[in-house]
N, C-alpha and C positions, 0 to 999 in steps of 0.2 A: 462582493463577498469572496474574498480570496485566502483560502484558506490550506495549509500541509498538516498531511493526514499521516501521522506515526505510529508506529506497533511492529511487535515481533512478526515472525510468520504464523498463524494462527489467530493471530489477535480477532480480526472479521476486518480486515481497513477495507475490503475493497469489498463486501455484501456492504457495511455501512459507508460506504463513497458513491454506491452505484444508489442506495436508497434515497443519501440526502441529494444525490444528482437530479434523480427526478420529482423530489418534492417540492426544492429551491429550483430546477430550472438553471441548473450552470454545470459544464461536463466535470465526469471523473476524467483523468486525466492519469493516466497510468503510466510508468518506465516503460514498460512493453509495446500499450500504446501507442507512446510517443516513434518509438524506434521504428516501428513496423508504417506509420504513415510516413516516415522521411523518408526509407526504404522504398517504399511505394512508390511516393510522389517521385524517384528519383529527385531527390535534391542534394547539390551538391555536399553538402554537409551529411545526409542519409547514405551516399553510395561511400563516403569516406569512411560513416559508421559501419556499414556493412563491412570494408576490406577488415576489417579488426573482427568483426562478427564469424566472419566466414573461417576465419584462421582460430577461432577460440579464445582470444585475447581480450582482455576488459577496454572496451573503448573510452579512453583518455576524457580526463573532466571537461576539456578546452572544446570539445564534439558534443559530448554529453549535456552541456551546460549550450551551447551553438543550440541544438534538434530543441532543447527547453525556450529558448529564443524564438527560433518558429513557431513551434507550438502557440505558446501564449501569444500570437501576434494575429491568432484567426480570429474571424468575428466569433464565434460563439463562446470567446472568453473576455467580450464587450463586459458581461455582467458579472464577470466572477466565473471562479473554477473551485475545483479539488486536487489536488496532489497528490497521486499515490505512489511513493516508491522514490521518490526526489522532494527535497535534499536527500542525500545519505549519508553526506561528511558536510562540517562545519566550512570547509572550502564550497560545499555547493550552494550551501544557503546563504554565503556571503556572497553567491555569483548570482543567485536569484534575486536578492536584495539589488543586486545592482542590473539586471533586466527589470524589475519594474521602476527602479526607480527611474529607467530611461523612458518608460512609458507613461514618469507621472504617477505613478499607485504605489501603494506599498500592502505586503502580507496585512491580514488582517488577527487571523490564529494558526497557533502551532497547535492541532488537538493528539495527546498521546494517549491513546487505547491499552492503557496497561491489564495483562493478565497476568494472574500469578504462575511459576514454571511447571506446579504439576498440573493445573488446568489447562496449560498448553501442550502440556505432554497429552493427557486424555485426550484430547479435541485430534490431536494430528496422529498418535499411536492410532486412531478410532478408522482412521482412511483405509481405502481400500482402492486396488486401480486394476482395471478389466488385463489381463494379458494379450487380448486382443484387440480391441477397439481402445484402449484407455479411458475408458470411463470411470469416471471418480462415484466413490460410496463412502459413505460413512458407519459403522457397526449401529450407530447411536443416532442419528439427527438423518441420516439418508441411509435405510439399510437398504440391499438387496429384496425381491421378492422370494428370491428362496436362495437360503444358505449362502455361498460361496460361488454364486452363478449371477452373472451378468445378466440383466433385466433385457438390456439393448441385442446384444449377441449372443449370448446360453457359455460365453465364454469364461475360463476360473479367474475367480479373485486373488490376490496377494496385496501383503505388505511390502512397500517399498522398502529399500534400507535407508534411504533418506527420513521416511514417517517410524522408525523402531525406536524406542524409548532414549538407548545411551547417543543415538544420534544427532535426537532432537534437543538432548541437553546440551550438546555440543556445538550445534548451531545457534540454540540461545547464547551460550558465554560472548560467541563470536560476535553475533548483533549487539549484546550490550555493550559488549570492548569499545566497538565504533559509534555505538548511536550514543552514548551518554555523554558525551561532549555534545552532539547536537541539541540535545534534551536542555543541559546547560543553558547554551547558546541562545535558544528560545526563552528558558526563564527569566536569564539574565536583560533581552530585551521585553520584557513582559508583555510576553505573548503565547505562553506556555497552559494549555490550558486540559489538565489530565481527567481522565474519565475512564472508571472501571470497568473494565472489558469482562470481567466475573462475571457478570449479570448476561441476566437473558437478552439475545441480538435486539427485541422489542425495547427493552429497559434502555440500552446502549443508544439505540435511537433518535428514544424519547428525551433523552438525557443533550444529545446531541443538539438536538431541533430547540431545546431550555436555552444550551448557551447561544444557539445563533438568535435566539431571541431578545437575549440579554438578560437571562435569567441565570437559576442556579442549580445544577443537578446535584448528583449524591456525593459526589467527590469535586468540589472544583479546585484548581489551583492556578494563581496567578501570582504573577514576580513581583 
């Protein structure tokens, strides 16, 4: 069960990557992840990632797509994984296609978690982050216990400029600009298979765990 996990920022990929991780029994598998164990492990490929890291530079697909290599090659992606945050560009998922195919497997779904932009505006405008500890809150789904005060420290709240409305419209144009040829790319090899992030993270789930079963949720779509 090998499967890439698509959506905006906001969408839920990584509450619903970590939920179907441990109901299937096969890791999330996150960009973040990925980077900070190659780092870790000191591997050659991770310390190369790092000198790019350390200077603020995007580290080059030809690394990126390498630490993805590693990754997929430990036993607890014997049975299947999750994807989160890779592919990003249609160069990556033709660079993934061709790591598994040296391993003999190939993807099984592309799943895209689409939410609509002012649902995604509510959800991330709704954040909050400790000034002190960074503690993340939400007005709506994770408030404080009192007001504008940090549960953990007694520390103030604020909105980030990253979470303020005109920002976050701004970051969506950009993620669509890029991801929609990837979006493409999947349907075209049909393996595209979209699901309404609108709904409650339960619904999204449930919906989730339908098609891995080979069923059919409230929105499916295949090429």
């Amino acid at each position: 069960m090998k499967i890439v996990l698509l959506g905006t920022p906001g969408a839920g990929k990584g509450t619903q990557a970590d939920t179907i991780s441990e109901i299937k029994g096969i890791p999330h598998i996150s960009t973040g992840d990925m980077f900070r164990q190659a780092v870790n492990d000191q591997t050659p490929i991770g310390l190369e990632a790092k000198s790019f890291m350390d200077h603020g530079a995007l580290v080059p697909d030809e690394i990126t797509n390498g630490i993805v290599r590693e990754r997929l090659a430990r036993p607890d992606c014997v049975g299947g994984f999750i994807l989160d945050g890779f592919p990003r560009t249609v160069d990556q998922a033709v660079a993934l296609d061709g790591i598994l195919m040296e391993k003999k497997e190939k993807l099984r779904l592309a799943m895209h978690i689409e939410v609509s932009p002012d649902t995604l505006v509510g959800r991330l405008s709704g954040r909050r982050t400790c000034k002190n500890c960074g503690a993340l809150y939400h007005i709506d789904y994770s408030p404080p216990k009192q007001g504008e005060v940090c549960d953990r420290c007694g520390g103030s709240l604020y909105l980030r400029d990253d979470d303020r409305p005109e920002t976050i419209r701004r970051r969506l144009e950009v993620y669509y600009e890029q991801t929609l040829p990837l979006i493409r790319f999947y349907r075209d090899k049909g393996l595209l298979t979209t699901i309404d992030g609108n709904q409650d993270k339960k619904q999204v789930t449930s919906d989730i765990l339908a098609i891995l079963a080979g069923g059919s949720p409230h929105k499916h779509e295949e090429g």
